[in-house]
TORKOL-4160 file (C-alpha; in steps of 0.2 Angstrom, whole numbers, padded with zeros to 4 digits, m for minus):
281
<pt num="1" X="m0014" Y="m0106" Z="m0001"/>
<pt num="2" X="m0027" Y="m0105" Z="0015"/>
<pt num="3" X="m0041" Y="m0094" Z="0013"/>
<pt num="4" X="m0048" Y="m0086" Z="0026"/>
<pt num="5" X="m0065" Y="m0092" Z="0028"/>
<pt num="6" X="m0068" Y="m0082" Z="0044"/>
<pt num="7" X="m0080" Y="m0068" Z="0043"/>
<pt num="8" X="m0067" Y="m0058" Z="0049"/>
<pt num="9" X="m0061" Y="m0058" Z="0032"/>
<pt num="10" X="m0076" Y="m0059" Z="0021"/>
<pt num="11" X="m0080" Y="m0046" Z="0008"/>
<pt num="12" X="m0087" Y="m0045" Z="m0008"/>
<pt num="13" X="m0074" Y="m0033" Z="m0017"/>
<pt num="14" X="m0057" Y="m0042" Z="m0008"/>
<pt num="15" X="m0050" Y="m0056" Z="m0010"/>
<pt num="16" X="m0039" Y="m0062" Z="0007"/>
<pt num="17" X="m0029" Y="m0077" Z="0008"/>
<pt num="18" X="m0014" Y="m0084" Z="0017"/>
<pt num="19" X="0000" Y="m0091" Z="0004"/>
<pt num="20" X="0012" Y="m0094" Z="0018"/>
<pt num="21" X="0012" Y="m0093" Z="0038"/>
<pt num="22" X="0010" Y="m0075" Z="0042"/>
<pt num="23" X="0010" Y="m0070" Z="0022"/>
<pt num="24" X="m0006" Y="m0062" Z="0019"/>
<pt num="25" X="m0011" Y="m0059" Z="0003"/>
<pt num="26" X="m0025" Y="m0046" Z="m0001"/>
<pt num="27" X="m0033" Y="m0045" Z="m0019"/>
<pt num="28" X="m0043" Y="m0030" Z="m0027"/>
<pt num="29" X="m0058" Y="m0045" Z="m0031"/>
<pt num="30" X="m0070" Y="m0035" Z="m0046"/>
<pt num="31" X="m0060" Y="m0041" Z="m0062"/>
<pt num="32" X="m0077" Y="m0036" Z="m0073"/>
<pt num="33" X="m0075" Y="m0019" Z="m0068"/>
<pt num="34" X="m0054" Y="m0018" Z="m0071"/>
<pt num="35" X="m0054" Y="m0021" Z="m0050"/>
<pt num="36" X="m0062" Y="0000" Z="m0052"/>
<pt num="37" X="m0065" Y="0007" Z="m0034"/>
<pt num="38" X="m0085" Y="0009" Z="m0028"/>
<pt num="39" X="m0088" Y="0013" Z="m0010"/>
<pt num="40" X="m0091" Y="m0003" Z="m0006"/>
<pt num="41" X="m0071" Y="m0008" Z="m0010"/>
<pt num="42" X="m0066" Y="0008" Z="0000"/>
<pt num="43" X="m0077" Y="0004" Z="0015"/>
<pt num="44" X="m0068" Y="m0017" Z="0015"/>
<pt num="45" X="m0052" Y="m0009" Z="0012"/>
<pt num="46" X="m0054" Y="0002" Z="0029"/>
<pt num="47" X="m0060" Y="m0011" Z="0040"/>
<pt num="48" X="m0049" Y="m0026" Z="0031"/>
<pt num="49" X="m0032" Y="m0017" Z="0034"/>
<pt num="50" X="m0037" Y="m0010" Z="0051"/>
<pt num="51" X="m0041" Y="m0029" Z="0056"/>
<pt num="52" X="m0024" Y="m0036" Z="0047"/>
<pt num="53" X="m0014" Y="m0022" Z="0058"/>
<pt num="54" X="m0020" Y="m0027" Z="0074"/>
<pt num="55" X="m0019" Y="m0047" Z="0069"/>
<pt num="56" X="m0004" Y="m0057" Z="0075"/>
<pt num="57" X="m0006" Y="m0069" Z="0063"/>
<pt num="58" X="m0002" Y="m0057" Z="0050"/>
<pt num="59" X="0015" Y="m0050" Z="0048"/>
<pt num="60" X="0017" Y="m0044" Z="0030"/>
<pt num="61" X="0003" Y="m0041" Z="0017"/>
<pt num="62" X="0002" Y="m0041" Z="m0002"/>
<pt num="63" X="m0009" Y="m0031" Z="m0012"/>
<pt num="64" X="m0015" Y="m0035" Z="m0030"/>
<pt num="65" X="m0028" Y="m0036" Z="m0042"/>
<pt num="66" X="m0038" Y="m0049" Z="m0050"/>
<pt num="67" X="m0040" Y="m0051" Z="m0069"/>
<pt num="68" X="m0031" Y="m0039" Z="m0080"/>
<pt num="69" X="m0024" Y="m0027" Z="m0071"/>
<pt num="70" X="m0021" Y="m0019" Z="m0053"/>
<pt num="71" X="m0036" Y="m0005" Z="m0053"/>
<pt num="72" X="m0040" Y="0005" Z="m0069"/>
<pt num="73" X="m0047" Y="0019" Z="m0054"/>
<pt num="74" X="m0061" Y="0023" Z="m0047"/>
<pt num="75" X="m0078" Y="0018" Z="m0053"/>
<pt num="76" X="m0085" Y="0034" Z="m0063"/>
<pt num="77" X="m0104" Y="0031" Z="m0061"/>
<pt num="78" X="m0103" Y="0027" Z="m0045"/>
<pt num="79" X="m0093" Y="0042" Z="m0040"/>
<pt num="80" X="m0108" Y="0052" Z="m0051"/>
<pt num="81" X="m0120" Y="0042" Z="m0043"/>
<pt num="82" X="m0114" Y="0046" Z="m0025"/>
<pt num="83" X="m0113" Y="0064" Z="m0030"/>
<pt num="84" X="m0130" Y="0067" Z="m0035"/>
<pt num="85" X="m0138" Y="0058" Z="m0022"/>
<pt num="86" X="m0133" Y="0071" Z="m0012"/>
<pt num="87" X="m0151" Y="0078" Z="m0008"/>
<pt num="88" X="m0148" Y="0094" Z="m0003"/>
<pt num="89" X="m0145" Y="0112" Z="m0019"/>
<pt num="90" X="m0135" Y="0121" Z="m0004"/>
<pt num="91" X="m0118" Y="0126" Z="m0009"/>
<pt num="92" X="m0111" Y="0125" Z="0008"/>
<pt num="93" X="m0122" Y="0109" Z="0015"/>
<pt num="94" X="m0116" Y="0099" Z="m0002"/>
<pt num="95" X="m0097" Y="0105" Z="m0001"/>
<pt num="96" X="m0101" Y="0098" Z="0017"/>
<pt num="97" X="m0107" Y="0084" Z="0012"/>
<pt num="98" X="m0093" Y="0081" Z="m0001"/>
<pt num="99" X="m0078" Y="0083" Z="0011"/>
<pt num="100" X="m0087" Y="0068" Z="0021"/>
<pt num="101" X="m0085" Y="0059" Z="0005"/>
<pt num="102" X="m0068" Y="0062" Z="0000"/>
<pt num="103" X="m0062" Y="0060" Z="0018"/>
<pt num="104" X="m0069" Y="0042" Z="0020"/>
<pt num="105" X="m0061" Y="0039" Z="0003"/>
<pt num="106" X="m0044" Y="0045" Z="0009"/>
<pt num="107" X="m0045" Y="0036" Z="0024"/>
<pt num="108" X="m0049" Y="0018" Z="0014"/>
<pt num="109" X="m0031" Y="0021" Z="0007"/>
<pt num="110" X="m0021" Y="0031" Z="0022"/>
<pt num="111" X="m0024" Y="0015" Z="0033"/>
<pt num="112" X="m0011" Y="0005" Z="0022"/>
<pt num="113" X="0001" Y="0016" Z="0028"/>
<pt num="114" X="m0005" Y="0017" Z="0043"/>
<pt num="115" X="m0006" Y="0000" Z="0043"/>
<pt num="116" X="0006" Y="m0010" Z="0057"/>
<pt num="117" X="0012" Y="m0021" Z="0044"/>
<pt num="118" X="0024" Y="m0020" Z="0027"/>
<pt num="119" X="0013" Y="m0019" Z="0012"/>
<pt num="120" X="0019" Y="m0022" Z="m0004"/>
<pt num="121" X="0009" Y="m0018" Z="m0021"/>
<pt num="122" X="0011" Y="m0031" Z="m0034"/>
<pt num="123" X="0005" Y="m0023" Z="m0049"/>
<pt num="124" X="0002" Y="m0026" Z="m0067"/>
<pt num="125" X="m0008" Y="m0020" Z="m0080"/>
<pt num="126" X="m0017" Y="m0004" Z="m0075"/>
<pt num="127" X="m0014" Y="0005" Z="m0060"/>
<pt num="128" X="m0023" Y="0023" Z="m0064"/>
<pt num="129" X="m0029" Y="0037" Z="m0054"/>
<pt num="130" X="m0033" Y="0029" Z="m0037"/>
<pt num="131" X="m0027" Y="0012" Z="m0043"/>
<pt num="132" X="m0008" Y="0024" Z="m0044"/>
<pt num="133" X="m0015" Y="0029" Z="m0026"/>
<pt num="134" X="m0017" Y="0014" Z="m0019"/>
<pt num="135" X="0000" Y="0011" Z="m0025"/>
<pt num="136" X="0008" Y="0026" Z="m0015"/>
<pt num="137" X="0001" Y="0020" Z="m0001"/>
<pt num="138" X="0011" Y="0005" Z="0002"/>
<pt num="139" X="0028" Y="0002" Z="0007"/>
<pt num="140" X="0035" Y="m0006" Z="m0008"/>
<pt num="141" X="0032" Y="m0008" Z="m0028"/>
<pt num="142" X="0034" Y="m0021" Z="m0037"/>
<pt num="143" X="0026" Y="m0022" Z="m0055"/>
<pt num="144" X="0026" Y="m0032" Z="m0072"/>
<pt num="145" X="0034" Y="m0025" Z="m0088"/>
<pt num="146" X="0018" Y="m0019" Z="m0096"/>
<pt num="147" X="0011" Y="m0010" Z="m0081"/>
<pt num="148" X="0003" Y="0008" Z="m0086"/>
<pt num="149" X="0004" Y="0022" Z="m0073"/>
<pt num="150" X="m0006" Y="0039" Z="m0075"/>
<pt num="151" X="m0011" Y="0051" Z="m0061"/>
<pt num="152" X="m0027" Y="0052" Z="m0072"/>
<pt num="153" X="m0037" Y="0064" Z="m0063"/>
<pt num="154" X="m0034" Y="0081" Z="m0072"/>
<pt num="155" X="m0040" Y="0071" Z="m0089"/>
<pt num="156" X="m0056" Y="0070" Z="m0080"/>
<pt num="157" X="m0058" Y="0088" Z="m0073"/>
<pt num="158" X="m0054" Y="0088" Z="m0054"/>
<pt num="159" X="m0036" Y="0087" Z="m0045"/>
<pt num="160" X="m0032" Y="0069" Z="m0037"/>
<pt num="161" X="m0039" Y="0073" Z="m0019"/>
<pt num="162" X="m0034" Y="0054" Z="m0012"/>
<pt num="163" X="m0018" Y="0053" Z="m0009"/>
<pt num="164" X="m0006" Y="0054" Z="m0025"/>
<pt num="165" X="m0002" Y="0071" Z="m0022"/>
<pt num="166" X="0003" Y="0070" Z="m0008"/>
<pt num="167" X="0015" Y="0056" Z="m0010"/>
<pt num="168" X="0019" Y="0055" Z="m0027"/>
<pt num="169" X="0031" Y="0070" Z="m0024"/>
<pt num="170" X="0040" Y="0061" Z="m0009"/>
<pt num="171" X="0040" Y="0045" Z="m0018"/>
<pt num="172" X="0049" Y="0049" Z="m0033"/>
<pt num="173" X="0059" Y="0065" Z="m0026"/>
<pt num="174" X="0057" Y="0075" Z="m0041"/>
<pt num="175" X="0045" Y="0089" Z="m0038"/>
<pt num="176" X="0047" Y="0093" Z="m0057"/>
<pt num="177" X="0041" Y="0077" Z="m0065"/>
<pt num="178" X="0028" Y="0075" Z="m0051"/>
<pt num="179" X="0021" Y="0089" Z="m0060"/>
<pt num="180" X="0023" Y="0083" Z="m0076"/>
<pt num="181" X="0013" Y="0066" Z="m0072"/>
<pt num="182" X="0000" Y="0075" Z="m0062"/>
<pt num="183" X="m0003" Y="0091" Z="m0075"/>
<pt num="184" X="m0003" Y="0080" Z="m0092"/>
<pt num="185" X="m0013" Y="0065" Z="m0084"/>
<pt num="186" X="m0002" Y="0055" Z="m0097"/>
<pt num="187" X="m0001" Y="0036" Z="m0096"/>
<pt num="188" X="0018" Y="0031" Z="m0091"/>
<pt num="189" X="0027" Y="0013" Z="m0092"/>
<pt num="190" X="0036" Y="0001" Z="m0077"/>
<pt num="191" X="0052" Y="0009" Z="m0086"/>
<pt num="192" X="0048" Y="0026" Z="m0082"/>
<pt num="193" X="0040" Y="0020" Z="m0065"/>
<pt num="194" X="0057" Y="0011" Z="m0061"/>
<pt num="195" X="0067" Y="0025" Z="m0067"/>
<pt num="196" X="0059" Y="0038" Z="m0054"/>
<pt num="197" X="0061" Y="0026" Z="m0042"/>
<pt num="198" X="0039" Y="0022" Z="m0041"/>
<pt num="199" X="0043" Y="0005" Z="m0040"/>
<pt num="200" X="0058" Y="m0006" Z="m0035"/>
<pt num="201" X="0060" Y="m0021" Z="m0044"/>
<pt num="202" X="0052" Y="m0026" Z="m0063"/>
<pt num="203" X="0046" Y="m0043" Z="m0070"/>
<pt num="204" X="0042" Y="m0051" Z="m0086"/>
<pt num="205" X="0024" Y="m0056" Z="m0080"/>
<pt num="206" X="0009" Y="m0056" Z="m0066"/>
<pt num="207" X="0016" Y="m0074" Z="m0063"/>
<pt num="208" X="0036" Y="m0071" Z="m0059"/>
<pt num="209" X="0030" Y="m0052" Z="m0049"/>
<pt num="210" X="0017" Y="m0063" Z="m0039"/>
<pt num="211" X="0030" Y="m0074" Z="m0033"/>
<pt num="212" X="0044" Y="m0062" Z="m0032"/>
<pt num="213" X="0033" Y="m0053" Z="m0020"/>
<pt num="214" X="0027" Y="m0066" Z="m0008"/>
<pt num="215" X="0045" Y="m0073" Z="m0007"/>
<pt num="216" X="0048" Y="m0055" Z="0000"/>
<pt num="217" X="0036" Y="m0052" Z="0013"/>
<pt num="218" X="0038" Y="m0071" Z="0018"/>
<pt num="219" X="0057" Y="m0064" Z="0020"/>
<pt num="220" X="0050" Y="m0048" Z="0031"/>
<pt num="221" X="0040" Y="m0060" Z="0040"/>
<pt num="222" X="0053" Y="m0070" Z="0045"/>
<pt num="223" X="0062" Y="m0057" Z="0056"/>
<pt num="224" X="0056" Y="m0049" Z="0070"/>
<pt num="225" X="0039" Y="m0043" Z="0072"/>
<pt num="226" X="0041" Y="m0029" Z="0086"/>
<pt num="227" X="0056" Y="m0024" Z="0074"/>
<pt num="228" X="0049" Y="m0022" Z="0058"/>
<pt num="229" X="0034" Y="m0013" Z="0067"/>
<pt num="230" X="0045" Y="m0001" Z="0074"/>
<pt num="231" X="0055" Y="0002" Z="0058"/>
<pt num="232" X="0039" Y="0004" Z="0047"/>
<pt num="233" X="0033" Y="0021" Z="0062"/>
<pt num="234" X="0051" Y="0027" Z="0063"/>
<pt num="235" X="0054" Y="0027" Z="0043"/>
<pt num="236" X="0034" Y="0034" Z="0041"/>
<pt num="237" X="0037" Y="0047" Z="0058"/>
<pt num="238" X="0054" Y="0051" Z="0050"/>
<pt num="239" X="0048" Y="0053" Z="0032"/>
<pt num="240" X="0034" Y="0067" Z="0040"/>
<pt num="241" X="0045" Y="0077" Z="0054"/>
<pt num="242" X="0065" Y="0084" Z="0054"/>
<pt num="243" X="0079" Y="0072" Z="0056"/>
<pt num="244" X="0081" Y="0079" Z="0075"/>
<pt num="245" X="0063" Y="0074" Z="0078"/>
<pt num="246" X="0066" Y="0054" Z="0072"/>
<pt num="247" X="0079" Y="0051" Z="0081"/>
<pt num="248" X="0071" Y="0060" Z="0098"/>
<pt num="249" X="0059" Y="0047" Z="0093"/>
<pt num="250" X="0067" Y="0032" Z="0089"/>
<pt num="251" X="0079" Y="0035" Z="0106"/>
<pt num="252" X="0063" Y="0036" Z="0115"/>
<pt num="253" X="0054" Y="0021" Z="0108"/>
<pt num="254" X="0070" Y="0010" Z="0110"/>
<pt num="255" X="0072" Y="0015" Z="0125"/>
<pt num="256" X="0059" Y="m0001" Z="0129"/>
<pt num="257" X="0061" Y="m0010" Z="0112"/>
<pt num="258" X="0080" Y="m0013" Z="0116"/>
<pt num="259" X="0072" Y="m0024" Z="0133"/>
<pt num="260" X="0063" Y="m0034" Z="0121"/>
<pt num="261" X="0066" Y="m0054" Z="0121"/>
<pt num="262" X="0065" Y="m0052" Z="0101"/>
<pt num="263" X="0081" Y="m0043" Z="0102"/>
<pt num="264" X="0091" Y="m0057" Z="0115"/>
<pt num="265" X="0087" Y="m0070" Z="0102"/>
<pt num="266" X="0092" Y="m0059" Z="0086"/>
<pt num="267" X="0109" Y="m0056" Z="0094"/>
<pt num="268" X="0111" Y="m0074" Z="0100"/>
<pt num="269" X="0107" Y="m0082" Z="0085"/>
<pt num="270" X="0118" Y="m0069" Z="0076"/>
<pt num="271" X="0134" Y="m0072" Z="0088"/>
<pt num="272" X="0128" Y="m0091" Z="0083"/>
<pt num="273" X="0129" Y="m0088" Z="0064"/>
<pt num="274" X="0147" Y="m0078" Z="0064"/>
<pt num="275" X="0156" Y="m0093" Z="0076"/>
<pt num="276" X="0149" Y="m0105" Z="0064"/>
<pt num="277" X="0156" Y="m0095" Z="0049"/>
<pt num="278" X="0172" Y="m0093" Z="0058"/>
<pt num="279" X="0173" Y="m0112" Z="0063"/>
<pt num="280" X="0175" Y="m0114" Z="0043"/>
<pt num="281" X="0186" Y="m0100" Z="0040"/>
């Protein structure tokens, strides 16, 4: 495993390593705090997965968390801290102020699925409030057999304003347990979360989901970058607009892809593959 000494890659609450050629591995890195959110993490989530979608070194990334779990949420006293260092008694200045706040937070999270690249959480232990956030956000779940879900956020008196909300819903298709999960704040298991459809695949242990999921993106990044890009925008454009709408879109956006060299050698080496399948037949 190559760790990326660059600066580019530096921060104090992230972890970023290379276990295989274009595998990049991205690890929540404050195991004494339960891998908890402060700003600090958002602010090197934004700028590390902005720098990871535009690097063509990278072509499928990992997250997951250091120590005992995935992320127990965000960090409470820095969140009270941040709040009242607000210095204004205004109503209207400090809900001003707030919606900055909450914004930058959502964007920290939004940029993996904005994000040019596959991300797939690899979660064990805890993954609560915006730990189950950070989650959502990413292409694909995998977690271990005694990972513990909550959308935590009504136990501690405000709705989930990050992200869960929003996706949870469209995750899981089942508006009616959604609301469950989000109104009781109640703490659910990998066979609940695998049983809603949260997460794909479970494992006995950090160890086996750890491998199982950088064997996978070494898998995505083995095919075609300009095709798993395109895939990723047309399931996330498709996903937010009408069937009519992504497949206006993808007909435009192939209209060039389909040029493309990647596509040459993909159908050469499959013609390839077939005659040689048929030579032992």
């Amino acid at each position: 495993m190559r760790h990326l000494s660059s600066d580019n890659y530096k921060y104090e609450t992230l972890s970023v390593t290379e276990p295989h050629q274009y595998v990049i591995q991205v690890e929540f890195n404050r195991p004494e705090k339960r891998n908890a959110f402060n700003f600090e993490m958002c602010r090197d989530m934004l700028d590390c997965f902005n720098k990871l979608s535009e690097d063509g070194d990278c072509r499928s990334i990992v997250l997951s968390g250091a120590g005992k779990g995935f992320s127990a949420g965000i960090d409470l006293m820095v969140l009270a801290g941040g709040l009242s260092g607000i210095e204004t008694s205004d109503v209207a200045r400090r809900a001003f102020a707030i919606n900055k706040l909450v914004w930058s937070m959502q964007q920290s999270l939004n940029v993996m699925d904005k994000c040019e690249k596959p991300v797939i959480a690899a979660i064990h232990g805890a993954a609560i409030g915006i730990g189950l956030t950070a989650a959502t956000a990413c292409d694909i779940r995998y977690c271990t057999e005694d990972a513990k879900f909550s959308v935590k956020e009504a136990a501690r008196g405000l709705a989930a304003d990050i992200g869960t909300l929003q996706r949870l819903p469209r995750i899981i298709g089942n508006d009616s347990m959604a609301r469950e999960l989000s109104y009781t704040a109640r703490d659910f298991s990998a066979g609940e979360a695998k049983e809603y459809g949260l997460v794909s695949r479970v494992f006995a242990d950090r160890d086996s989901l750890l491998a199982a999921s950088l064997e996978l993106a070494k898998d995505i990044a083995s095919k075609s970058p300009v095709a798993v890009r395109g895939t990723k925008v047309h399931l996330n454009y498709s996903r937010d607009h009408s069937v009519q709408d992504g497949l206006d879109y993808v007909r435009a956006w192939n209209a060039a892809m389909l040029q493309g060299e990647d596509l040459m050698k993909a159908a050469a080496a499959a013609i390839q593959k077939e005659e040689a399948t048929f030579d032992k037949l």
